[in-house]
N, CA, C and O atoms as a DFTB+ gen file, in Angstrom:
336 C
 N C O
     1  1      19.897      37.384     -35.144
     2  2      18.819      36.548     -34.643
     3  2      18.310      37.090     -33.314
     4  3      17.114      37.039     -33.030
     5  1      19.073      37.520     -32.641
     6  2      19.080      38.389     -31.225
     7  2      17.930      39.555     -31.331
     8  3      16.921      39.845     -30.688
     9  1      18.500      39.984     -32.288
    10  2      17.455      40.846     -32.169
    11  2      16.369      41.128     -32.788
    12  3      15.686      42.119     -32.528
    13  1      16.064      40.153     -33.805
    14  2      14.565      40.002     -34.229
    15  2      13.760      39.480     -33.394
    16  3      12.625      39.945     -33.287
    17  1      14.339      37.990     -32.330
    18  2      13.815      37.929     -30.982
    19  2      13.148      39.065     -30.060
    20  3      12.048      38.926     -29.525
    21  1      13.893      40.114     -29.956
    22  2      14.092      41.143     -29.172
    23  2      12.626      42.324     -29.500
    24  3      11.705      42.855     -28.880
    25  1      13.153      42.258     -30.798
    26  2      11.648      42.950     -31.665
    27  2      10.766      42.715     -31.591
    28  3       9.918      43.575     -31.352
    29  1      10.418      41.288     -31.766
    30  2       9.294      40.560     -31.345
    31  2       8.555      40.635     -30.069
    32  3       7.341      40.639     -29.862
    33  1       9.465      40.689     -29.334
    34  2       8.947      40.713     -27.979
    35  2       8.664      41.951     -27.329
    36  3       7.829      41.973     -26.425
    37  1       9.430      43.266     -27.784
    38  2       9.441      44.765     -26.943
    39  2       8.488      45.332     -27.951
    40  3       7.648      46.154     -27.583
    41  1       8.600      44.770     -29.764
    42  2       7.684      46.004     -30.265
    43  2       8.035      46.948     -30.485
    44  3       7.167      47.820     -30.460
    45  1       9.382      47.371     -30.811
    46  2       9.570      49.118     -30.142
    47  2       9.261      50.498     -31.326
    48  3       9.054      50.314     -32.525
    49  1       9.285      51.474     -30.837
    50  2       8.918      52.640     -31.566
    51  2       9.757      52.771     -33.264
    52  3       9.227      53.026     -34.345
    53  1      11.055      52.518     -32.984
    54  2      11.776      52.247     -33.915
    55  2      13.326      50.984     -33.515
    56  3      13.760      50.399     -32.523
    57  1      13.644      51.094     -34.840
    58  2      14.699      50.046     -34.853
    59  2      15.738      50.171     -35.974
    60  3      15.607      50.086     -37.195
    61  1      17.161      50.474     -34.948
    62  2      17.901      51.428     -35.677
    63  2      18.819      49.845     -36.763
    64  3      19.841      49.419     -36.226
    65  1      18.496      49.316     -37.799
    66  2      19.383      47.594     -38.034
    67  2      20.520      48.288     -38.679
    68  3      20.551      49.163     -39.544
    69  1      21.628      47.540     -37.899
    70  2      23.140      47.329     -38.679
    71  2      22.842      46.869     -40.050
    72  3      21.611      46.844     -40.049
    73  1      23.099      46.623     -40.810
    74  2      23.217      45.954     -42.200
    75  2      24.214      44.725     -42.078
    76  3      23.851      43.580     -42.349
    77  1      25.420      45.022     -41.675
    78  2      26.362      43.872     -41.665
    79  2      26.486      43.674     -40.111
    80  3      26.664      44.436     -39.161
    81  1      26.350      42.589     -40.235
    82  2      26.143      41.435     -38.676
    83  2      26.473      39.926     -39.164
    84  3      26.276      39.423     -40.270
    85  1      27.102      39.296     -37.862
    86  2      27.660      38.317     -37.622
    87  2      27.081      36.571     -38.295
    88  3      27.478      35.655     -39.015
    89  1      26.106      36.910     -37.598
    90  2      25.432      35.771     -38.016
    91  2      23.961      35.478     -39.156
    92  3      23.622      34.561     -39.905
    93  1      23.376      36.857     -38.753
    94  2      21.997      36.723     -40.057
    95  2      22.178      38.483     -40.312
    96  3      21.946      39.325     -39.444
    97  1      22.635      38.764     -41.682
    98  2      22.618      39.646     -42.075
    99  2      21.496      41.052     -41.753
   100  3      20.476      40.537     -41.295
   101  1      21.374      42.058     -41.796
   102  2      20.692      43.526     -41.437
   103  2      19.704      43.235     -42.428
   104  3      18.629      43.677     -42.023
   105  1      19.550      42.526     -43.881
   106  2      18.748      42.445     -44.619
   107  2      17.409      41.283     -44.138
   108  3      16.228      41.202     -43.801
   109  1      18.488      40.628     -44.376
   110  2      17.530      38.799     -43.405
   111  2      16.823      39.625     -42.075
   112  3      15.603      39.771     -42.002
   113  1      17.386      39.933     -41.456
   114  2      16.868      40.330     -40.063
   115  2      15.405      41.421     -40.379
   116  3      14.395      41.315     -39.684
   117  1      15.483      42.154     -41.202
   118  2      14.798      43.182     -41.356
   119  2      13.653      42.127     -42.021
   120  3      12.519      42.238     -41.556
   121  1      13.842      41.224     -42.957
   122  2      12.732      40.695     -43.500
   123  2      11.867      39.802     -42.558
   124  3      10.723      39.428     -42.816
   125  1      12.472      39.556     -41.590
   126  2      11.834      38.381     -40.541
   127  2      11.405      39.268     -39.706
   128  3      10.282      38.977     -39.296
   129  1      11.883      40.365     -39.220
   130  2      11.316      41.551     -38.426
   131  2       9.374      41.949     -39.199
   132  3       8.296      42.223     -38.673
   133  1       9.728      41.809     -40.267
   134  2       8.642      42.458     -41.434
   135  2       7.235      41.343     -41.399
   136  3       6.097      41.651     -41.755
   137  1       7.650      40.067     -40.899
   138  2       7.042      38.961     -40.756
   139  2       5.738      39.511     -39.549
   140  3       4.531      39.271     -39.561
   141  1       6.337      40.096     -38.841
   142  2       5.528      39.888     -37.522
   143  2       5.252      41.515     -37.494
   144  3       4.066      41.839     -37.558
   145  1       6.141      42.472     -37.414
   146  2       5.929      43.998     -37.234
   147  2       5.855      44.643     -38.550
   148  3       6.835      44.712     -39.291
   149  1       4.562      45.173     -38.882
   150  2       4.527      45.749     -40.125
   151  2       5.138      47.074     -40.230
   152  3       5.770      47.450     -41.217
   153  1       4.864      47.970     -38.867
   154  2       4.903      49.260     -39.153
   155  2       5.750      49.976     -38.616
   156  3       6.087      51.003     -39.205
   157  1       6.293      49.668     -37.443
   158  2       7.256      49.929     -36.773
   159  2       8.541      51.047     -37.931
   160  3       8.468      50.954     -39.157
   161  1       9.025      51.486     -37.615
   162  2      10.350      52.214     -38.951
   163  2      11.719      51.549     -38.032
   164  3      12.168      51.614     -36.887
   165  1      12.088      50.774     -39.553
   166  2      13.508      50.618     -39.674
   167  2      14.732      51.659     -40.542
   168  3      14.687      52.188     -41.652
   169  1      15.455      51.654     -39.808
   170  2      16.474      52.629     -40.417
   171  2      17.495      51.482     -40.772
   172  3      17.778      50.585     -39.979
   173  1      17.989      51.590     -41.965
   174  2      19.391      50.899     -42.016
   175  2      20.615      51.350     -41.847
   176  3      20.838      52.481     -42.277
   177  1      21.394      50.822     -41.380
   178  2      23.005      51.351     -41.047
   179  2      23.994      50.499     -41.763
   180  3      24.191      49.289     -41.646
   181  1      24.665      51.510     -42.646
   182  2      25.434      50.764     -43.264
   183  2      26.857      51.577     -43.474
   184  3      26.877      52.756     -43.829
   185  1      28.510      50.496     -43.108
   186  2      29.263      51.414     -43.603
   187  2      29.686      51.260     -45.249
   188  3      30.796      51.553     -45.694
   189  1      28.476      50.701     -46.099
   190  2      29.259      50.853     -47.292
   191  2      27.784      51.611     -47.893
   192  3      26.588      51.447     -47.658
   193  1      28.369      52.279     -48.554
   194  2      27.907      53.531     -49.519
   195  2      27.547      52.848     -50.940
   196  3      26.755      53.576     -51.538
   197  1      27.706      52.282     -51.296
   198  2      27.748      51.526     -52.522
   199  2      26.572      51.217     -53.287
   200  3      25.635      50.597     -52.785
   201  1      26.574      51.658     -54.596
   202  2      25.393      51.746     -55.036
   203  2      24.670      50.348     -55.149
   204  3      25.239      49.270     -55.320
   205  1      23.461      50.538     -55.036
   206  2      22.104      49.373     -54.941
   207  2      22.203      49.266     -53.418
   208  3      21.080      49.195     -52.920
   209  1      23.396      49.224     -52.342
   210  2      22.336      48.822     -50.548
   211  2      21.486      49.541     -50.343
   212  3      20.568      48.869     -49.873
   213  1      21.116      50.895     -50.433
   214  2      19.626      51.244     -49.950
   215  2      18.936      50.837     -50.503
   216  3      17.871      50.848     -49.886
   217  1      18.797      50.154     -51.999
   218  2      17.705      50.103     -52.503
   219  2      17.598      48.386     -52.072
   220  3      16.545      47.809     -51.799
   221  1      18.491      47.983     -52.087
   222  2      18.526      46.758     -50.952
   223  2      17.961      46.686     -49.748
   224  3      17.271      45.697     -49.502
   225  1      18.100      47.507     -48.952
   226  2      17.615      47.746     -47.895
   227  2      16.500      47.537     -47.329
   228  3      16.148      46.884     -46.346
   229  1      15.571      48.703     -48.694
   230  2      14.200      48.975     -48.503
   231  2      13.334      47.811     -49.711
   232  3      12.164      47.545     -49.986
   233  1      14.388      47.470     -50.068
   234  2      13.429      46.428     -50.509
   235  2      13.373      45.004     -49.318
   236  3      12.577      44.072     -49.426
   237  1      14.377      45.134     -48.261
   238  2      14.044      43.785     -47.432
   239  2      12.898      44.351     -46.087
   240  3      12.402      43.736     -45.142
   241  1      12.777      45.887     -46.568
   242  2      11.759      46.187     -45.508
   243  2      12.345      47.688     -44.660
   244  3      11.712      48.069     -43.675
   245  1      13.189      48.221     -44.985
   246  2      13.781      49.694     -44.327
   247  2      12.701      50.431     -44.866
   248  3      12.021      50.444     -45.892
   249  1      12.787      50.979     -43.899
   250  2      12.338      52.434     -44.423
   251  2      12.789      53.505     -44.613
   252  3      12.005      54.294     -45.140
   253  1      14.224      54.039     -44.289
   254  2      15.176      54.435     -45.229
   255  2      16.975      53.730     -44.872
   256  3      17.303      52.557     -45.054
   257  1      17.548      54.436     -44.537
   258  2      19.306      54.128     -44.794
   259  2      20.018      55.621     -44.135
   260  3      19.688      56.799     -44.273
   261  1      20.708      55.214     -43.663
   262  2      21.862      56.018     -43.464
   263  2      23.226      55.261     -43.212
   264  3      23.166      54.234     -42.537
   265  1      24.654      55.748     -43.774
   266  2      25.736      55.222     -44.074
   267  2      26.790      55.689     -43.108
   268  3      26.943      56.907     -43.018
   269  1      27.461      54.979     -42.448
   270  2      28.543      55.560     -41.291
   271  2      29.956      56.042     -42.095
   272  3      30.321      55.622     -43.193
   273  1      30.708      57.122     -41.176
   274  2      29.891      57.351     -40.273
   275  2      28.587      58.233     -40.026
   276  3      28.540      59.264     -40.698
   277  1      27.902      58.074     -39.471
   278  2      26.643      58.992     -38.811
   279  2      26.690      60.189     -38.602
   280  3      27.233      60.296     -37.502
   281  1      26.407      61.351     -39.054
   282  2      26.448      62.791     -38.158
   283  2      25.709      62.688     -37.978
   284  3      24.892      62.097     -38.686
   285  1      25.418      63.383     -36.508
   286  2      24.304      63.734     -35.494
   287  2      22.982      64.158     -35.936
   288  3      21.845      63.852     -35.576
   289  1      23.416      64.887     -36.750
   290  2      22.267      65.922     -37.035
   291  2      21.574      64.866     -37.773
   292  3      20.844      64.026     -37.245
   293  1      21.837      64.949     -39.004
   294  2      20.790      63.484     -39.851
   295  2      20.858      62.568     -39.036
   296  3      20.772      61.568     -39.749
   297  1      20.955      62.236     -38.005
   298  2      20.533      60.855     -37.760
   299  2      19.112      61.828     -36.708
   300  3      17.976      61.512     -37.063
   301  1      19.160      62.500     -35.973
   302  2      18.558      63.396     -35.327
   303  2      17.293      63.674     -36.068
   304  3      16.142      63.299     -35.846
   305  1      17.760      64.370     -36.933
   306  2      16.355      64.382     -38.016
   307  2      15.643      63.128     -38.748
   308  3      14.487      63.159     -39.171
   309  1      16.404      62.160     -38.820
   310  2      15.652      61.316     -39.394
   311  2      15.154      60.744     -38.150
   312  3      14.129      60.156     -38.498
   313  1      15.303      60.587     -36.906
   314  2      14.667      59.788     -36.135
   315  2      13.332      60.803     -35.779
   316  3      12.212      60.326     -35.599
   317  1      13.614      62.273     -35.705
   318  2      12.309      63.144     -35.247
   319  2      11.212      62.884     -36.562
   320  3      10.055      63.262     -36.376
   321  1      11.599      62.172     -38.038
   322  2      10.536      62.358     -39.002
   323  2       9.673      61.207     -38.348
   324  3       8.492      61.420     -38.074
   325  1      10.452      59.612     -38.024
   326  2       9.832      58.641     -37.486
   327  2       8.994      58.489     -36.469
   328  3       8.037      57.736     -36.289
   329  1       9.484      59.296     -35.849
   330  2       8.732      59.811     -34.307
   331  2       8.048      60.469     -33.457
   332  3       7.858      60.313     -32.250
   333  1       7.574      61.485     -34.461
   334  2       7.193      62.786     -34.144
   335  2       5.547      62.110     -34.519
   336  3       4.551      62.827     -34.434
């Protein structure tokens, strides 16, 4: 909830969402994010690999996925495709 607040208010270039969180799930969050910021790129973070969460993901509004842990490099490159 924190940080769809947060989104709302800064706007930012990108927005890296956990998937699993405490109180309103990486999915929920991303769809209420989607409410107000159309274009912004969400990345999802997830540590389960498991088939259907990306396609979960991007159906609550990601624009792609990556699964922990993270290497540098892909996360590197995927943030220079968003950003550049």
């Amino acid at each position: 909830a924190e940080g769809v607040a947060v989104a709302n208010e800064k706007n930012p270039d990108l927005i890296l969402m956990d998937i699993t969180l405490p109180v309103m799930d990486g999915y929920e969050a991303t769809r209420k994010i989607r409410e107000t910021i159309k274009t912004t790129p969400i990345i999802g973070l997830s540590a389960h690999a498991m088939d259907g969460h990306e396609q979960k993901a991007k159906d609550a509004g990601c624009n792609d996925y990556l699964t922990k842990p993270i290497n540098d490099e892909v996360l590197y490159k995927m943030l220079a495709k968003y950003l550049d």
